[in-house]
Legacy VTK file of the C-alpha trace (Angstrom):
# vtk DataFile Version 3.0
C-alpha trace
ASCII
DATASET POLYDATA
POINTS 309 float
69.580 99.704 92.025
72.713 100.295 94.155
75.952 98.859 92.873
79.004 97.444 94.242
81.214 100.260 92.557
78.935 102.700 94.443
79.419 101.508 97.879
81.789 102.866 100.188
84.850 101.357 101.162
87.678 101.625 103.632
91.589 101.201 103.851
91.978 100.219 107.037
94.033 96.989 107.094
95.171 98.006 103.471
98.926 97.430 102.655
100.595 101.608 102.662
103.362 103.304 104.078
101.587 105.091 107.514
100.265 101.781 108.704
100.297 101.026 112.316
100.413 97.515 111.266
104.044 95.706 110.957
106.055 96.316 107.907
106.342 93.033 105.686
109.415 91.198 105.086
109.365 91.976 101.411
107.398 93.763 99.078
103.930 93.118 98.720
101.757 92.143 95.719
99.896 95.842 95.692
103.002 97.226 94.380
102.423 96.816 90.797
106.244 96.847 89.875
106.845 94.297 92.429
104.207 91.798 90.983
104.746 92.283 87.494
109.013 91.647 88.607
107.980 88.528 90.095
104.494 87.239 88.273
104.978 88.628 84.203
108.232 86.307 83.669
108.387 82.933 81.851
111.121 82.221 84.195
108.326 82.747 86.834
105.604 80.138 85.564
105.833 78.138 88.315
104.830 81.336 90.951
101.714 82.187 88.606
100.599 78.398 88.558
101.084 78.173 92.630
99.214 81.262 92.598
96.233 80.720 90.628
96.409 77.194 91.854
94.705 78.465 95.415
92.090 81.145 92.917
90.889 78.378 90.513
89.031 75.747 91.878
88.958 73.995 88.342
92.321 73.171 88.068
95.505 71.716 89.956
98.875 73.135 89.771
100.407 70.895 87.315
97.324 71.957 84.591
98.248 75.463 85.084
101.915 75.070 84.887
102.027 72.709 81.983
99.171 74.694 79.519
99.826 78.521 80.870
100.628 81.073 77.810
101.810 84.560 78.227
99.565 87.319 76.135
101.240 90.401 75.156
99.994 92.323 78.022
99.078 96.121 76.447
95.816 96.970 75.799
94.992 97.940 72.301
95.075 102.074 72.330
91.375 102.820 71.223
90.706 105.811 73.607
92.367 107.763 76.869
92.013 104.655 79.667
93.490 102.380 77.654
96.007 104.407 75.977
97.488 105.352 79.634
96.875 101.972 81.664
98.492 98.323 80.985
97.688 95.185 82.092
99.115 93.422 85.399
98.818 90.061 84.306
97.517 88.312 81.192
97.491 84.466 80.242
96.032 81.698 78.364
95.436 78.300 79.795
93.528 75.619 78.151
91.949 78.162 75.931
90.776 80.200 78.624
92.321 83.719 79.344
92.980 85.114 82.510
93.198 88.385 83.403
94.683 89.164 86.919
94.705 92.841 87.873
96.129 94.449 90.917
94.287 97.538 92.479
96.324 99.287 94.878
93.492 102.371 95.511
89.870 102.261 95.102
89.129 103.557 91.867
85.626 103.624 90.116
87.013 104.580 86.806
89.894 101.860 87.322
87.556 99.038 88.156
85.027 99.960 85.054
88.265 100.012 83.103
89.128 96.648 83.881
85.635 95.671 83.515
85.465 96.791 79.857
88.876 95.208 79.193
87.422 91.268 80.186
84.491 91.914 77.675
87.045 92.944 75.154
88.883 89.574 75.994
85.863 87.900 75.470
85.297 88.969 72.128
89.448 89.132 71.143
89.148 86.081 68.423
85.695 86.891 67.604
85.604 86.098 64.068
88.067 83.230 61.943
87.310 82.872 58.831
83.579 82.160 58.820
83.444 80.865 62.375
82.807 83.511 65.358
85.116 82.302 68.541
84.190 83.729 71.766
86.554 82.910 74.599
86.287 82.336 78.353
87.537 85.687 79.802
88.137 85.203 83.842
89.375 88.235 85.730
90.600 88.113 88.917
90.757 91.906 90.599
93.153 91.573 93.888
92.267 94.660 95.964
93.991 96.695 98.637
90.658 97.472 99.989
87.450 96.680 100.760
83.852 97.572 100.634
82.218 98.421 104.077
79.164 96.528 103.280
80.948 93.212 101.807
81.544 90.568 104.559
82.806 88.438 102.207
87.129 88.213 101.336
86.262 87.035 97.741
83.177 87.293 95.195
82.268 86.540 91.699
80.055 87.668 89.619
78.682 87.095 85.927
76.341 88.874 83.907
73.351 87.883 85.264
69.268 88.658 85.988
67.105 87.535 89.033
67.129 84.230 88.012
69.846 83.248 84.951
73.578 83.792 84.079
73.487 85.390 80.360
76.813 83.327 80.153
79.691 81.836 82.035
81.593 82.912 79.435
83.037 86.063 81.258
83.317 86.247 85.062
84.974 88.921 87.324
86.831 87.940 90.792
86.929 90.422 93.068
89.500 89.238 96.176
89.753 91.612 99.264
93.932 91.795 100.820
92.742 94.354 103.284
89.807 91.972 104.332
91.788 89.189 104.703
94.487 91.069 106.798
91.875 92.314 108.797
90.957 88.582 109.934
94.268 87.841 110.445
95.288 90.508 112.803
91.883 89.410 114.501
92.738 86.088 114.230
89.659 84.636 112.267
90.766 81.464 110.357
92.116 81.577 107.345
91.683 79.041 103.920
94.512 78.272 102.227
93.992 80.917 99.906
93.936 83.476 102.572
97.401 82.251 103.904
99.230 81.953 100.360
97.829 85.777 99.771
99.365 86.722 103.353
102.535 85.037 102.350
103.247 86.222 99.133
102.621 90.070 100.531
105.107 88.879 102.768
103.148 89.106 106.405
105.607 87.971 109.180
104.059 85.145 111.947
106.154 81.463 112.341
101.756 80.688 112.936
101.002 82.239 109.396
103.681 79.666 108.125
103.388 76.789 110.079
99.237 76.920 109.087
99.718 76.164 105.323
101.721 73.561 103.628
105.334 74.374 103.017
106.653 73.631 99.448
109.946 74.082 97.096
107.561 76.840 94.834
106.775 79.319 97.480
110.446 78.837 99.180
111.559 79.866 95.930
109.237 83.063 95.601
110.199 83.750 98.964
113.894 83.422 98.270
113.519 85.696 95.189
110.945 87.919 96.133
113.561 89.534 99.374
116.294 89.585 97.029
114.220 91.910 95.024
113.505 93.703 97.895
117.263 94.807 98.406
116.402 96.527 95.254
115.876 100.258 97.129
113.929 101.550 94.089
111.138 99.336 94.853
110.864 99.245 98.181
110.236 102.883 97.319
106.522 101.207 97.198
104.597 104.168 98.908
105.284 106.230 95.688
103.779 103.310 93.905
104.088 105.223 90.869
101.508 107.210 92.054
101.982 110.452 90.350
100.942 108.991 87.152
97.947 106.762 88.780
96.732 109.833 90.778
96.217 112.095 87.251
95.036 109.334 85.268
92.062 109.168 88.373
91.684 112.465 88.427
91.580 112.691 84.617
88.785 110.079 84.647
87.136 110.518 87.159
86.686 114.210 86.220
85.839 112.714 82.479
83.166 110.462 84.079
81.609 113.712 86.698
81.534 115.882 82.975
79.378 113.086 81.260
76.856 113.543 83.999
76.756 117.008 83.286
79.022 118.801 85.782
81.337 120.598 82.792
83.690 122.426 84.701
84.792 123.898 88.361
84.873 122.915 91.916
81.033 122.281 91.355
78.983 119.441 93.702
80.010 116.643 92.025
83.568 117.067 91.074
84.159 118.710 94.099
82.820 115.310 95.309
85.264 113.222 93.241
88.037 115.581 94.089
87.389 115.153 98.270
87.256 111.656 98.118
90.363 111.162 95.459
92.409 112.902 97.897
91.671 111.479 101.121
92.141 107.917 99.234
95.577 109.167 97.993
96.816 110.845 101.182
95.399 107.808 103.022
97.721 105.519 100.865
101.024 107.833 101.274
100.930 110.091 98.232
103.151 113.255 98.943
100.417 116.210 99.304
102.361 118.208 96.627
101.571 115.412 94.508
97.724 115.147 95.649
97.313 118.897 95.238
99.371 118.557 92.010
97.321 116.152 90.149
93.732 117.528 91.477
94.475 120.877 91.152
93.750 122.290 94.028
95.732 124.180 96.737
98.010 123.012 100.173
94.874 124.841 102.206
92.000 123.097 99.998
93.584 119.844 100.823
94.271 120.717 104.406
90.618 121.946 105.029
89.346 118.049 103.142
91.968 116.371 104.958
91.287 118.090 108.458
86.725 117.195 107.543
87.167 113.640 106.690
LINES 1 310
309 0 1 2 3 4 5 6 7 8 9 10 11 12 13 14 15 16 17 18 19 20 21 22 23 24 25 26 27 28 29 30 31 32 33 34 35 36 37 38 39 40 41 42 43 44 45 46 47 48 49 50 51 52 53 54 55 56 57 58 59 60 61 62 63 64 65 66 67 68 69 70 71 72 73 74 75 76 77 78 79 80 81 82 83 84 85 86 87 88 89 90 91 92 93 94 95 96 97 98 99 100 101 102 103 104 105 106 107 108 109 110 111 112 113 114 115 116 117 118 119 120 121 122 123 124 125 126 127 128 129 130 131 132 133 134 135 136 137 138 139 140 141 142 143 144 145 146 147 148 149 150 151 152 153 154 155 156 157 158 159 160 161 162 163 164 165 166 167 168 169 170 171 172 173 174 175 176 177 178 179 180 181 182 183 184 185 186 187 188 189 190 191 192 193 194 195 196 197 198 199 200 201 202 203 204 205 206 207 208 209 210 211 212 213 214 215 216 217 218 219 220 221 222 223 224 225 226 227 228 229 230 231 232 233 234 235 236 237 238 239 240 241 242 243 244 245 246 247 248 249 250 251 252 253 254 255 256 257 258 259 260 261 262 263 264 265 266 267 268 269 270 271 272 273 274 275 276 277 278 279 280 281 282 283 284 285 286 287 288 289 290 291 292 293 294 295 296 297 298 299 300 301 302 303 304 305 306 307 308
């Protein structure tokens, strides 16, 4: 049975540094510094309500603004992934959590990470006193890509057979940027969830603006989102950290090529991983010191993938 994590995707409208397409007016969301600056901040309730506001179809603005509760947002250190990753986004509302995690790269490892991390949610009160709790656990995974095969801007999926859902009890939202750029700049119409996601990445176009309802909440993330944007650091955004993410890929995607029995060496399958890894990196601006660097390979071994994809 082929899975979504298997299929191929493709960067094309993606947010990164070499894009034909126009820079934005401020940082956008796929900068994980950026989003955390202006999302993970109780001063900032008001741009995580407006936000989840146009995800949720369940509940209005003023629910989310009046019952949201920030979680510590580490992950508890029980092995390598989670000792090395943190969380984008973490809150409670109405005794539901919600998870909201920002993928700037396609990443198998990264995804399945985040995947294990809602089931741990799930289970996080599990037992008080001699009553088991299981929570709601919704994550919502906002990509900077999208799969090749997947028409659709944003999915959801449970745990599930042919016919029944096990449980509604955990659910993962997958939401395409890149797909939702890509009908923009071919100018498909948009929902208003499409728009606010435009917006807050900070696409340009008085038509963009004048097609969704103005209001004092996204002025104000507007406002503070390009005065963090003077901040040169950050708009620094096609490093994106990405020394760090690259080896903690490489590290488990390597880990995950070893389980299937490919131990060590430039072998089929981790030759695969490394191929693919490096075209997705160079794709989204990573320095190709920093590619050959953290995959361990040379300036002509990357040339020679670089020059075949």
């Amino acid at each position: 049975m082929q899975t979504l994590l298997e299929e191929e995707t493709t960067n094309e409208y993606a947010y990164k540094p070499k894009s034909k397409l126009p820079r934005p007016i401020h940082i956008p969301l796929v900068n994980d510094r950026m989003f955390k600056k202006m999302f993970y901040n109780e001063n900032h309730k008001n741009f995580i309500a407006m936000l989840l506001s146009y995800i949720l179809d369940d509940l209005t603005y003023e629910e989310i603004f009046q019952n949201l509760i920030f979680i510590k947002p580490t992950i508890d250190n029980q092995n390598y992934y989670d000792a090395i990753s943190t969380v984008d986004l973490l809150v409670e509302i109405k005794n539901k959590i919600y998870n909201i995690e920002i993928n700037n790269i396609f990443s198998k490892t990264a995804l399945e990470r985040n995947i294990d991390y809602a089931n741990k949610l799930y289970s996080s009160k599990r037992k008080k006193g001699k009553k088991y709790l299981f929570d709601y656990s919704i994550q919502i995974n906002i990509n900077n890509f999208q799969f090749k095969e997947d028409s659709e801007v944003i999915r959801t999926f449970y745990i599930r057979d042919n016919e029944y859902i096990l449980t509604d009890k955990i659910k993962y939202v997958y939401i395409s940027l890149s797909k939702i750029r890509e009908k923009y700049y071919n100018k498909e119409k948009l929902n208003d969830l499409e728009r606010i996601l435009l917006i807050l990445n900070g696409e340009k176009g008085e038509k963009l603006e004048n097609m969704i309802k103005v209001n004092d909440v996204l002025d104000e993330y507007r406002r503070k989102a390009m005065d963090a944007s003077e901040i040169e650091e950050l708009w620094k955004y096609m490093s994106y950290n990405k020394e760090e993410e690259a080896e903690m890929i490489r590290q488990g995607d390597l880990y995950y090529a070893e389980e299937k029995g490919i131990k060590k060496g430039i072998k089929k399958g981790i030759a695969q991983t490394i191929k693919t890894n490096a075209i997705n990196l160079h794709n989204n601006g990573v320095l190709d010191e920093l590619i050959c660097k953290s995959s361990d390979i040379s300036q002509e071994e990357l040339a020679k993938i670089l020059e075949n994809d």
